[in-house]
C-alpha positions as CSV (number, residue, x, y, z in Angstrom):
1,X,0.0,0.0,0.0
2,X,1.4,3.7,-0.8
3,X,1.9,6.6,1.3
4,X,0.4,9.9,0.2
5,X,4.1,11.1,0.1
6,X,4.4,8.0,-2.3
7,X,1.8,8.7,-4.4
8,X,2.6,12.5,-5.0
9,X,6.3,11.4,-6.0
10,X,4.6,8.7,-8.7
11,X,1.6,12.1,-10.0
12,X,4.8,14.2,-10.5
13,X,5.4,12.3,-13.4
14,X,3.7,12.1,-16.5
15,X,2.2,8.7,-17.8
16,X,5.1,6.8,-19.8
17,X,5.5,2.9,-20.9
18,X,5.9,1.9,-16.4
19,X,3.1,4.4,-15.5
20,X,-0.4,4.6,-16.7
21,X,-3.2,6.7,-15.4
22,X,-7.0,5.7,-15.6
23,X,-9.8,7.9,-14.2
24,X,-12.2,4.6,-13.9
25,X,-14.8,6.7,-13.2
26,X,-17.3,3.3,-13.4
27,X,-15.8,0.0,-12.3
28,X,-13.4,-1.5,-15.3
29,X,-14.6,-5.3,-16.2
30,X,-11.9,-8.2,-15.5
31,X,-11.3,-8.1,-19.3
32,X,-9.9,-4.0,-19.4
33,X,-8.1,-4.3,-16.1
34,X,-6.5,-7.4,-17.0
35,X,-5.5,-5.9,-21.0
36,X,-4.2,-2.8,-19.1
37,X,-2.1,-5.2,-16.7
38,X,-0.8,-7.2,-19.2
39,X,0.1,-4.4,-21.2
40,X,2.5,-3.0,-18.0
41,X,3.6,-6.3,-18.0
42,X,4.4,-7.1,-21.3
43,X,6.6,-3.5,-20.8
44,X,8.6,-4.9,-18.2
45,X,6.4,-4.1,-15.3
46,X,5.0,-0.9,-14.5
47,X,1.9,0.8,-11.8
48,X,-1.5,1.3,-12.9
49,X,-2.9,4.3,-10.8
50,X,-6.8,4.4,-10.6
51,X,-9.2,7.5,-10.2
52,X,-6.2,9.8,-11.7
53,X,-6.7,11.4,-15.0
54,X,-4.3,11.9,-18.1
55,X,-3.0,15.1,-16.9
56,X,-2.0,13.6,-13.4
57,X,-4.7,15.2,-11.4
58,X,-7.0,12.7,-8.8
59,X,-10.2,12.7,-9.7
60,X,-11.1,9.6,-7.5
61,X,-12.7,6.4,-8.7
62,X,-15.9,4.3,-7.9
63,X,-13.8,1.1,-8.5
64,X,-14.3,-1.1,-5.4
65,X,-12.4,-2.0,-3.0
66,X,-13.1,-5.8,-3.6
67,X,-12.2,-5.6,-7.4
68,X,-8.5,-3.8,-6.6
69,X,-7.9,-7.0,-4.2
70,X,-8.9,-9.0,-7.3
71,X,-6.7,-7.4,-9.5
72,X,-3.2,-9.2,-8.2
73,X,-5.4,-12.7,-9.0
74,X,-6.4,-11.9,-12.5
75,X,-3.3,-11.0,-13.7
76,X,-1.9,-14.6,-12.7
């Protein structure tokens, strides 16, 4: 789990092939998250930060809590 000092370090940089941002406004389905994860994967790993837009700026995210503790699962 990150730190909010963590997190502003990561937002101070802009999205690049090891850092995407998605606003998942709605919650993403198993098939997006796990494209998206596959995708930082296939890149030689990477962080996929939810409820932040293109620009960097925290929007926040309906995504639940359950479906983030999913995510390690789907991706193996």
């Amino acid at each position: 789990m990150y730190i909010s000092e963590d997190i502003d370090d990561i937002l101070r940089n802009r999205e690049n092939e090891v850092l995407e941002f998605k606003e998942a406004k709605n919650n993403f389905d198993s098939r997006e998250r796990s494209d998206y994860c596959a995708a930082i994967a296939n890149a030689g790993g990477g962080r996929l930060l939810l409820g932040v837009n293109d620009s960097g700026e925290i929007v926040g995210t309906s995504v639940y809590i359950g479906t983030i503790e999913k995510i390690p699962q789907e991706v193996h």
